[in-house]
ZAGU-44062 format. One record per residue (C-alpha): residue number from 1; x, y, z. Coordinates in nm, 2 decimals, padded with zeros to 4 digits, always signed. Each point is the difference from the previous one (the first is absolute). Layout:
# ZAGU-44062
+-----+--------+--------+--------+
:   k :      X :      Y :      Z :
+-----+--------+--------+--------+
: NUM :      X :      Y :      Z :
...
+-----+--------+--------+--------+
# end
This chain:
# ZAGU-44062
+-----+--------+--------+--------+
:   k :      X :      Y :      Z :
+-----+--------+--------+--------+
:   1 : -00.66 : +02.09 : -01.31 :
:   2 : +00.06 : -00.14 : -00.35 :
:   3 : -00.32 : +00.09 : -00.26 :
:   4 : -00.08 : -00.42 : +00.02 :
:   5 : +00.10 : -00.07 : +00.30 :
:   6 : +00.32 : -00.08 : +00.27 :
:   7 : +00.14 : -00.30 : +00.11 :
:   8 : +00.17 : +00.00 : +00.31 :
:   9 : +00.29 : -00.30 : +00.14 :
:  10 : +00.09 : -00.11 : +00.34 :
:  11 : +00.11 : -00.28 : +00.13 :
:  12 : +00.00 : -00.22 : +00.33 :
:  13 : +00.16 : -00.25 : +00.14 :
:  14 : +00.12 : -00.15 : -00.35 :
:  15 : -00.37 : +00.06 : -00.14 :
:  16 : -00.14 : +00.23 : -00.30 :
:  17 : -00.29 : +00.27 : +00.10 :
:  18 : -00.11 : +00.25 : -00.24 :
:  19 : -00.25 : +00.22 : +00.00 :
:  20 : -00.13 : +00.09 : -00.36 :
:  21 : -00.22 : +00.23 : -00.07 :
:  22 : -00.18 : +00.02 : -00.38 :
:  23 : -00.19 : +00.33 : -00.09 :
:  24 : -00.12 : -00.19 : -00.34 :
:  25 : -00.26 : -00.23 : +00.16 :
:  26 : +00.06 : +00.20 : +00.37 :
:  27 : +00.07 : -00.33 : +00.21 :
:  28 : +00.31 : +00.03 : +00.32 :
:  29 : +00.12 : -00.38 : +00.04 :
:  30 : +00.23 : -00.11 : +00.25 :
:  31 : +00.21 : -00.30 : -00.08 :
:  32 : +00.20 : -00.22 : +00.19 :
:  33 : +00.28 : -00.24 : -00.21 :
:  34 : -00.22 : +00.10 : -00.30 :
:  35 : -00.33 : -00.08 : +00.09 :
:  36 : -00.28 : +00.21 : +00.08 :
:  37 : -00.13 : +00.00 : +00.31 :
:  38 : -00.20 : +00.28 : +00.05 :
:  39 : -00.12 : +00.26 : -00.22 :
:  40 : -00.25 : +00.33 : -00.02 :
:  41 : -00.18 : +00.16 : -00.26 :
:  42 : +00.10 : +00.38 : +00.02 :
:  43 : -00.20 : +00.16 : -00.27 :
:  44 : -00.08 : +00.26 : +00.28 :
:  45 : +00.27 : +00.17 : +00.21 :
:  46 : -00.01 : -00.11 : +00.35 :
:  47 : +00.21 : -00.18 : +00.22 :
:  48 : +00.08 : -00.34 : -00.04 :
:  49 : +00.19 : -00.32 : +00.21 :
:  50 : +00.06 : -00.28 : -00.15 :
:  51 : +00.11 : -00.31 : +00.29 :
:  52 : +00.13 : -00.35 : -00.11 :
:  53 : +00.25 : -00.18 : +00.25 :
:  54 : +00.33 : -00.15 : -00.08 :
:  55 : +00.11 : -00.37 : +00.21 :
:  56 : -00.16 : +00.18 : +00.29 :
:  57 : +00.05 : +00.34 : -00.03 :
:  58 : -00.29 : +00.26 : -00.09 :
:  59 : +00.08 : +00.22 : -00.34 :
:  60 : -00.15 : +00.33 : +00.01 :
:  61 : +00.04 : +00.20 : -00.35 :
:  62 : -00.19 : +00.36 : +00.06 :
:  63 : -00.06 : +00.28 : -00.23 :
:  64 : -00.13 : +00.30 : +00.11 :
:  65 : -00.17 : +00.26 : -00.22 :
:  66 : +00.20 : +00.34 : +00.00 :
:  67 : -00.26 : +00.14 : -00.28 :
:  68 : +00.20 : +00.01 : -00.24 :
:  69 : +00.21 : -00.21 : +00.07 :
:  70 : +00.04 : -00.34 : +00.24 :
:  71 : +00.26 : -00.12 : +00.31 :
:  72 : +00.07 : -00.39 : -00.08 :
:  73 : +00.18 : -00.20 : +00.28 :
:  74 : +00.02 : -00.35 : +00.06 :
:  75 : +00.00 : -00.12 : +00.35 :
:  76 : +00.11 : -00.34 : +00.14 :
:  77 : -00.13 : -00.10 : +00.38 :
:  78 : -00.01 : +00.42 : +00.07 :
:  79 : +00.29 : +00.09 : -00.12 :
:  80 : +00.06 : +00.23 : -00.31 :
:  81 : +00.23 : -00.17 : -00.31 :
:  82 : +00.20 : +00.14 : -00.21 :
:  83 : -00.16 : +00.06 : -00.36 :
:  84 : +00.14 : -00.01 : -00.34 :
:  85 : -00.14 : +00.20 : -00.24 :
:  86 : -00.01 : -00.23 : -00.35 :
:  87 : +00.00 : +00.14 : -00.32 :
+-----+--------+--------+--------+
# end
């Protein structure tokens, strides 16, 4: 985990998802084609999911708290994507 914050990249189907995560003002968006369409406040650790959909597919970004540390994935319709890791 980055000191503020990570930004994880998938994509589906042609379609953006990230998953960014920023420690400064402790908020976990999800965004689909750039646009937010869900978001958590995580000033706390716990676990969080974050659902949008995508034409009609349902987006599932989780993170799940490994004190210290988290697990990010994004999901699309069940099924586990894989992530990019953006610097």
């Amino acid at each position: 985990m980055a000191i503020t914050g990570d930004h994880y990249m998938a994509e589906y189907d042609g379609h953006a998802i990230e998953l960014i995560r920023n420690n400064w003002n402790k908020t976990l968006k999800l965004l689909i084609d750039r646009k937010e369409v869900a978001s958590a406040s995580v000033a706390l650790p716990h676990d969080v999911t974050l659902t949008g959909t995508l034409d009609q597919h349902i987006v599932t970004a989780k993170s799940l708290n490994k004190f210290p540390f988290t697990e990010d994935s994004i999901e699309v319709d069940g099924n586990v994507l894989s992530v990019t890791k953006k610097k």
